[in-house]
N, C-alpha and C positions, 0 to 999 in steps of 0.2 A: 447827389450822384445816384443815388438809388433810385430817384423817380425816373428821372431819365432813362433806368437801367428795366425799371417796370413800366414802361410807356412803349419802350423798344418789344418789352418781350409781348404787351399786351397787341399793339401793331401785326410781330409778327405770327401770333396763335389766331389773332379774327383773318387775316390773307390765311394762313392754311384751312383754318375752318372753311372759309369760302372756295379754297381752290378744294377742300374735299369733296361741299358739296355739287360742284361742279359734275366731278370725276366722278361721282356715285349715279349724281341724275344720269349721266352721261350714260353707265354700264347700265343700268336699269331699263333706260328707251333701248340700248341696241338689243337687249335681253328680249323687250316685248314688241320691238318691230321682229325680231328673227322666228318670236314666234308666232305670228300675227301672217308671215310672207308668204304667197299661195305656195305650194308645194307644185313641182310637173308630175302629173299621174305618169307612174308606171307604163312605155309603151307596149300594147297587146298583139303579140302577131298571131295575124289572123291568117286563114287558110282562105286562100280564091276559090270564091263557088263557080260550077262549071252551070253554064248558060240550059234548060232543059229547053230541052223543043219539043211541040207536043199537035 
């Protein structure tokens, strides 16, 4: 009965191991795509130049 009992718990420690590393790779890429993503530059307003004539 014991192996059984350490066969179940060994089963279910390698699935959580794997679903951590899942979960970790997972936060890790959204970490270095968000910081990797172009930024929008700040818009500049600008003043309208007036046409010279000469």
């Amino acid at each position: 009965m014991a192996d059984m009992f350490n066969l179940a718990m060994l089963i279910c420690a390698s699935i959580a191991a794997l679903a951590f590393g899942v979960f970790a790779a997972y936060g890790i890429l959204r970490v270095a795509f968000a910081l990797i993503r172009p930024r929008p530059r700040p818009a500049v307003e600008t003043q309208p130049e007036m046409a010279q004539v000469s």
